[in-house]
N, C-alpha and C positions, 0 to 999 in steps of 0.2 A: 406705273411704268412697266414696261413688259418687260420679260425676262430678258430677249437677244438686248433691249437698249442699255439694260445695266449689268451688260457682260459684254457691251462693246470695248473698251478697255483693255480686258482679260482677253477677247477675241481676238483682237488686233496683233497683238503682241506676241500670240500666241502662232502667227503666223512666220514670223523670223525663223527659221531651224535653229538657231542657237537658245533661243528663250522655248521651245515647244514644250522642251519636256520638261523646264525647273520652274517651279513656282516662286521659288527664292531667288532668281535668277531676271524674271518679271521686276520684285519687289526693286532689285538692286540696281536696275538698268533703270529704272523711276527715280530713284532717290538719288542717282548719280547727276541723272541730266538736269532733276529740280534744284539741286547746290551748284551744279556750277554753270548751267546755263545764265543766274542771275549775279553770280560772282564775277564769269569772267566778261558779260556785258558792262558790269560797272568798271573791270581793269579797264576795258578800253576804251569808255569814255575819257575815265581819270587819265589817260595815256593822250590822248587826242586833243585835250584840251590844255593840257603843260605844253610849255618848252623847254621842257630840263632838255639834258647831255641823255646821250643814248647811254650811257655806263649807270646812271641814275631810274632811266625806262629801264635796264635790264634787270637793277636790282629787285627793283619792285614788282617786278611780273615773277622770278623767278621766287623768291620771300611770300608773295601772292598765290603762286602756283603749291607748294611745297604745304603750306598752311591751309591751304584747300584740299589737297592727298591729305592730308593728316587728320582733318576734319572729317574726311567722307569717310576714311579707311572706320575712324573711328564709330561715323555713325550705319556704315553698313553692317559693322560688326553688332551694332549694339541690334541693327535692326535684324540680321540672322536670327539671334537669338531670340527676341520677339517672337520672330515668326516658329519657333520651336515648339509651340503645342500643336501649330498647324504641320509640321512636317511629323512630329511624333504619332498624329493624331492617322496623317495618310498612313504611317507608318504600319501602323498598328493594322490598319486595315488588309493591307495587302500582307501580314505576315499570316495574318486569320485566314485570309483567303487561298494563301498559297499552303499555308501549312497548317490549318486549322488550333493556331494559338491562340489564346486568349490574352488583350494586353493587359499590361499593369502601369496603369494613366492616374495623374492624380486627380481626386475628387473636391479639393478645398478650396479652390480659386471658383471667383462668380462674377469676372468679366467675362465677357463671350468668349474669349478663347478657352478657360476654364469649363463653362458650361458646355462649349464643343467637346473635350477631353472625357467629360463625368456623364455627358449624354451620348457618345461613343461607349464608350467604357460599358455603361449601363445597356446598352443597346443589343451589343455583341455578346454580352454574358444571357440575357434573355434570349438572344436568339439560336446560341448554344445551348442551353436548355431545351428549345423548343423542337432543334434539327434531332436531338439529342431523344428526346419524347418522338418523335415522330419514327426514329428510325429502329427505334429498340423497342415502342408499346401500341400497341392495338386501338385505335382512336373511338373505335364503338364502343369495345367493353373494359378499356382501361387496363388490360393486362398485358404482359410481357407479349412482343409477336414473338414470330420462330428465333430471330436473328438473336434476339436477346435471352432466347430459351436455350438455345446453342453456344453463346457463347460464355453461360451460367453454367450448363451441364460440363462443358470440355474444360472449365476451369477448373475444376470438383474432379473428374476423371483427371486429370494432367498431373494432379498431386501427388507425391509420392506415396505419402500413407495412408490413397483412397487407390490404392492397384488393385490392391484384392476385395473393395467393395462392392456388394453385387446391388445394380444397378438396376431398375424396372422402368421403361418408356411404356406408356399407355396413350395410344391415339384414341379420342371419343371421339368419335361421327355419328352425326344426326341423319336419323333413315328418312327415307323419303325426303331430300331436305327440298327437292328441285319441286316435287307436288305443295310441298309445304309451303316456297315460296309464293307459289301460283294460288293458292287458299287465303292468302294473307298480306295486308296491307302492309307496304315499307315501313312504315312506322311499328304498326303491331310485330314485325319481324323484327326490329333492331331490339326495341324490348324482350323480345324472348329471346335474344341471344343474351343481353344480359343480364336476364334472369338465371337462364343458365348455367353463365359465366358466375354469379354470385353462388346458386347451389354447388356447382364442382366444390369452390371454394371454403364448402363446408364440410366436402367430405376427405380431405387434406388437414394433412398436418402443416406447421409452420415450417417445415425445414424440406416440404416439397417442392418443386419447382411447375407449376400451373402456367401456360397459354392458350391463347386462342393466335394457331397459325393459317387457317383458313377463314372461309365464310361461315361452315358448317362442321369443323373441327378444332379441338382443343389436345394439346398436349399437355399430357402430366410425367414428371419424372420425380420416382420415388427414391430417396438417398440409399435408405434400409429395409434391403427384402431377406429377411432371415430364409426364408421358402417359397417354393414354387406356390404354396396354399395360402402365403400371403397376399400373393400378388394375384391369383384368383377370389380372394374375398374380396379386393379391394374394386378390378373391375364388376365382380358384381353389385359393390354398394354406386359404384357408376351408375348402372344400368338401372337398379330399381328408384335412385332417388329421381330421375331421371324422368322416371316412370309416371310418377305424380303427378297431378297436373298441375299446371302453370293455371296464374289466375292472372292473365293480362285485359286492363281496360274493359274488367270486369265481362271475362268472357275466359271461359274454360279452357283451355290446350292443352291435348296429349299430345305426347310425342314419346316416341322410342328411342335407345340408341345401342352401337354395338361400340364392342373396342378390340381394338388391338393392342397386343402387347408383344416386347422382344425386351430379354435379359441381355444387358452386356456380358462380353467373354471375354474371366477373368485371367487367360493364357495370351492376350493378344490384345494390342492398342486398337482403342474404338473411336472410330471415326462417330461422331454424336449424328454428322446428318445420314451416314450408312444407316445406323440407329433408328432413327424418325422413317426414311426410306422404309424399313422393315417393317416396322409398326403400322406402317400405311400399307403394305402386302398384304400383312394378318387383320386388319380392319378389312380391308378388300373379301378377305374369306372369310369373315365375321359375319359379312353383308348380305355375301352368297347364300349361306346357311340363313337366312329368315330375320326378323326384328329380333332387337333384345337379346345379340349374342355374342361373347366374346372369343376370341382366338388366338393362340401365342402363334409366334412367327415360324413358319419353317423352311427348308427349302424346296421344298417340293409345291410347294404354292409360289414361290418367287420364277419354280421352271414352270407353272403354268401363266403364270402373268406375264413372264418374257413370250412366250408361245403365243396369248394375248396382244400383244404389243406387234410382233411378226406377222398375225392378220392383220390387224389393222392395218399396218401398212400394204400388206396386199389387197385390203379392201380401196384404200383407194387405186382410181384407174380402170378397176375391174369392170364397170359399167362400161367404159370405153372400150377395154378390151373385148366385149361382149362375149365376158364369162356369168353375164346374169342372164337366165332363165324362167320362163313363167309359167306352171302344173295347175292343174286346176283342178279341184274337186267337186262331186255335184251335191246338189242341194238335191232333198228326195220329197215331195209333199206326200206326208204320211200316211192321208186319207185313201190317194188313186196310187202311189210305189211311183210315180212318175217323175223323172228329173225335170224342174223345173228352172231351175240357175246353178248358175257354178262361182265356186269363189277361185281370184285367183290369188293365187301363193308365189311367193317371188324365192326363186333359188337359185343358191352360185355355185355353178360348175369352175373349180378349180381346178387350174389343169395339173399339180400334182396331187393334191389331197382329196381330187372327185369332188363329191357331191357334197359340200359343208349345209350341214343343220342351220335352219334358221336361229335357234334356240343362240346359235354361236355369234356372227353375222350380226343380227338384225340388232339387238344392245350397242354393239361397238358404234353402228350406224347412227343408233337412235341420238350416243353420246356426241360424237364428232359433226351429226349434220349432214352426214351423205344419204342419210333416211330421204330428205326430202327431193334432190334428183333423181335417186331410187324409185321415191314411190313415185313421181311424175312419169316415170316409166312406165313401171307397171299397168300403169292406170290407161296410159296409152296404147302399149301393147295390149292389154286386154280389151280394150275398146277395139282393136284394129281387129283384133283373132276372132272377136262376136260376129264383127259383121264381117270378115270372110267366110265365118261358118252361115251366112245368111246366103251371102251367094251364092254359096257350095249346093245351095239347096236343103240346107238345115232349117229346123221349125228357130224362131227368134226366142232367145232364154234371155233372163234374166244375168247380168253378171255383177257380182261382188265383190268391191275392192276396198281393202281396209286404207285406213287414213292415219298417220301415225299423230302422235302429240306435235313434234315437230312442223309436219305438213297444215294442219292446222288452226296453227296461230299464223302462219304467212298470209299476209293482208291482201295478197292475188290470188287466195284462194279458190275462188267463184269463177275468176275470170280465169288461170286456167283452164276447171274442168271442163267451163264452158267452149276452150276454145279445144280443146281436144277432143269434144262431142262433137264439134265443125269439123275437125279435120277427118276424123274416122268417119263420118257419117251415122253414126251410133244414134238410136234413139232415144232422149232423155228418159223417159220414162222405165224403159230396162236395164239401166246403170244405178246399181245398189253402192252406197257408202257407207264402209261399215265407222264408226266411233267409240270410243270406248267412252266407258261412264266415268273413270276417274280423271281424267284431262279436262274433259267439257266443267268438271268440277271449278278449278284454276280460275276464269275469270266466269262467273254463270253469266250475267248480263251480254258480254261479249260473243258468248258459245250461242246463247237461243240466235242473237242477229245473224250471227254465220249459217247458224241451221234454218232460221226460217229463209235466207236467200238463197242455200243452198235447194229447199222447197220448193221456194218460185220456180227455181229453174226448173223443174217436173224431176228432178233424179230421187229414188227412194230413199230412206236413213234407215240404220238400222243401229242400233244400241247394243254394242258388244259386251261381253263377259259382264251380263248384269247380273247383280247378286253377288258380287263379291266388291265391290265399291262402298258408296254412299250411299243407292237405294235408298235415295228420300223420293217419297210420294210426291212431293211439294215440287221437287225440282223435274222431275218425270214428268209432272204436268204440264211443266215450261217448255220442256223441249219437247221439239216438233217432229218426234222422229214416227216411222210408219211399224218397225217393229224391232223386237226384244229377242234377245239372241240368249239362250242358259247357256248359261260357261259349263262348260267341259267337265269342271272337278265337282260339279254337282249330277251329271249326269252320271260319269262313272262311278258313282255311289248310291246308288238310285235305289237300285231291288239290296245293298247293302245294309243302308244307313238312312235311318227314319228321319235325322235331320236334314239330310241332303235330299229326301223324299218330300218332306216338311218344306222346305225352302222352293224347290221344283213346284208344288200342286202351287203354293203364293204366288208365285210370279205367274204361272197360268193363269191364276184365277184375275188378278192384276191386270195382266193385258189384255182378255176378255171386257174385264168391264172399261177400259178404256178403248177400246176398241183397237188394240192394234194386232198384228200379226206374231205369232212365235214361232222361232226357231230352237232345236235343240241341236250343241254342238255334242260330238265327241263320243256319238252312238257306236256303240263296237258289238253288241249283244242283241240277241232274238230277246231278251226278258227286258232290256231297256230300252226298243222299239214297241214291245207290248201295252209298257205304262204309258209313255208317253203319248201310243194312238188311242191309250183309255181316259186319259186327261184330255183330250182333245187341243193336244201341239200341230200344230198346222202341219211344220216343215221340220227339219232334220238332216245331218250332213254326218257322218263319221267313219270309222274302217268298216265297219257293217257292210257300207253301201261299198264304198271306194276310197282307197288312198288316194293322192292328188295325184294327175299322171301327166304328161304333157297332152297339146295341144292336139294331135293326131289320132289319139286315141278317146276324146269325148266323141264322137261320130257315133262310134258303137255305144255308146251307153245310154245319147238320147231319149230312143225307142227302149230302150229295158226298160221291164219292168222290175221293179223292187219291193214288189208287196208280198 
């Protein structure tokens, strides 16, 4: 039978305004009309078919009547009460609901209405547990989340005879965690977190307070820092066990991590999340300084992360407002001194602070996502500025545009560039894209598809800041790119440092035998020009030749020569 036909009934009746909202109210208006519907049919039979005296008919209807109240009063009463595990049982619900109590129903009855009471009952104490688990502890790695780590810490500070205990918040953040992700499969990720999650847990005592309140952070608060030098051995035993590698699904993983750390102050009631707040500052400046470093909180790093926070927000818009600008620097081939391509550089004329560094800018961007209508710009404008300088009666160069991580992984990737070589008129083949080696890392099968379509189309690749990534052979040989660009911080140490001489002649000698093109970045010196046209580097871009300068001024530089 379907559900509406046997809650027709209950439906019906539930229609009257008077019975809508009682359920006991249903029962009674049932049990009235079944006693006396059949009662008072039979008075007026019996009545209908005598001939007594009317004084005789009244007795007996009213004797009749009076014993029929008496009966019903009794048996609605009796059936209230009945119905009392079912109204206790509503009861319970709605007090849980409205004020998150838990009832106290009995469990010893095993008629149905019993088993309604003790399967209530049971229901709501599991489900309280479990709202209770969900809102206080971390579902991946089983441990306390923030909520429950805040409201352990400010119970402990709130005490009176813990005013003047000094107190240690240490945020761990895992570096790289966003590359990290992109290397590693959702499953092989959730296990190293808690794996992790289990080493912190070893490097704590019982009476510290451990979570994981992010994806890629854990909070720990230490009850007892007798000294500042405790609470730096402890972030360091962070950091080095840390260090170790993970053996997940029989596969090695390192990872790094930094920490922040912020003492409470014993002069003044501490807010736990101000606390956390801090700790995630001096993590922040933890991060900045390199892998594997810790940092106590101060303010002067809080005034530069607000400073932080105040670009950002004038970063967005800025695009619109067209306070972004594109400089271009030239590419020099080292054999003839002759400029052959230009990269371009994106930069934001602010109109109070001038000229902002990319160094500043470009991170915020990279974070929040406005990297990727940025760099569609760029890429535009540079494509539009080549061939005006074609028209102009300029020789046709080559132009360079990097592609950030962001840009892409965007699944219309292709079909942009493609259509913004239509609209400029640009020719494929003189549109260089630059990539860097540690992104294309993230998903490799996905990066070669993108790069050999990006091929098709005729636009060049170029392989940015190699040498300082992954430089695997294995995977260099998958990707389809045309050439290998030396990072910067191997060049300016060139005629220095045998190592970075060392890594320089490898990669030359590298892309020779696969036949690609090389570029050097970051050439500033007549002696680091010398080696590199002794090693036979194709090309070369850095202050030597030219800073980036705007748009107006490559004309003259075309024709110079640079040798």
């Amino acid at each position: 039978m379907k559900l509406n036909q046997k809650l027709y009934l209950y439906s019906s009746l539930a229609r009257f305004p008077l019975l809508k909202k009682s359920y006991t109210a249903k029962i009674m208006i049932v049990a009235f009309l079944g006693t006396h519907v059949p009662l008072l049919a039979l008075i007026f039979s019996f009545i209908t078919s005598h001939s007594d005296s009317w004084q005789t008919t009244v007795r007996v209807l009213v004797v009749a009547l009076v014993a029929t109240l008496i009966g019903t009063g009794a048996t609605l009463y009796a059936l209230r009460h009945l119905l009392m595990p079912v109204i206790l049982t509503s009861d319970a619900l709605q007090n849980y609901v409205k004020n998150k109590k838990l009832p106290v129903l009995p469990t010893k009855f095993i008629d149905e209405a019993g088993t309604l009471m003790a399967d209530t009952s049971q229901t709501l104490h599991q489900l309280d547990e479990l709202i209770n688990y969900i809102s206080h502890y971390d579902a991946l790695t089983g441990l306390p989340n923030q909520n429950l780590f805040c409201q352990r810490l400010e119970g402990i500070l709130s005490q009176t005879e813990n005013k003047q205990r000094l107190v240690a918040v240490f945020l761990v953040g895992i570096d790289d965690y966003t590359g990290l992700s992109h290397a590693l499969e959702q499953d092989t990720l959730s296990f190293l977190l808690r794996a992790i999650a289990q080493r912190l847990t070893t490097c704590i005592s019982s009476h510290d307070i451990l979570a994981h309140i992010n994806k890629d952070e854990f909070a720990i608060a230490r009850l007892e820092i007798p000294s500042f030098e405790s609470a730096i051995s402890l972030a360091q035993l962070f950091v080095t066990s840390l260090e170790k590698p993970f053996l997940i699904e029989q596969q090695a993983i390192h990872i790094t991590a930094s920490v922040g750390i912020v003492l409470n102050a014993l002069d003044e009631k501490n807010d736990v999340i101000k606390l956390l707040h801090q700790a995630n500052i001096a993590l922040y400046q933890a991060k900045e300084k390199g892998r594997n470093q810790y940092q106590f909180f101060s303010p002067e790093t809080n005034a530069k992360l607000r400073d932080r926070l105040i670009l950002e927000n004038e970063l967005h818009g800025a695009l619109k407002r067209g306070e972004m600008v594109v400089h271009y620097q030239p590419l020099i081939d080292l054999q003839s001194g002759q400029m052959t391509a230009v990269e371009a550089l994106v930069r934001w004329q602010h109109p109070q602070r001038g000229l902002v560094s990319p160094g500043l800018f470009i991170p915020i961007a990279e974070a929040n996502g406005l990297i990727v209508p940025i760099g569609e710009w760029v890429l535009r404008t540079a494509c539009a500025q080549t061939r005006r300088w074609q028209l102009d009666g300029l020789p046709a160069i080559r132009i360079s545009v990097n592609l950030s991580a962001r840009q892409f992984e965007q699944p219309n990737l292709v079909e942009v560039i493609r259509e913004v070589l239509t609209e400029t008129g640009r020719e494929n083949s003189f549109l260089e894209l630059e990539v860097t080696e540690s992104f294309l890392m993230g998903d490799v099968q996905r990066s070669v598809k993108t790069l050999e379509e990006l091929r098709e189309l005729g636009v060049i690749l170029a392989l940015d800041d190699f040498g300082t990534g992954y430089s695997s052979l294995n995977y260099l040989k998958r990707f389809p790119v045309h050439i290998l660009k030396i990072d910067r911080s191997f060049v300016q140490d060139l005629t220095s440092n045998s190592d970075s001489a060392a890594v320089t002649d490898a990669i030359i000698a590298l892309a020779k035998t696969l036949h690609l093109e090389i570029t050097a970045e970051g050439i500033e010196t007549k002696d680091q020009l010398d080696y590199l046209q002794m090693r036979g580097c194709d090309e070369g871009q850095g202050y030597y030749f030219s800073k980036p300068v705007p748009a107006e001024n490559i004309a003259a530089l075309i024709n110079k020569s640079f040798s």
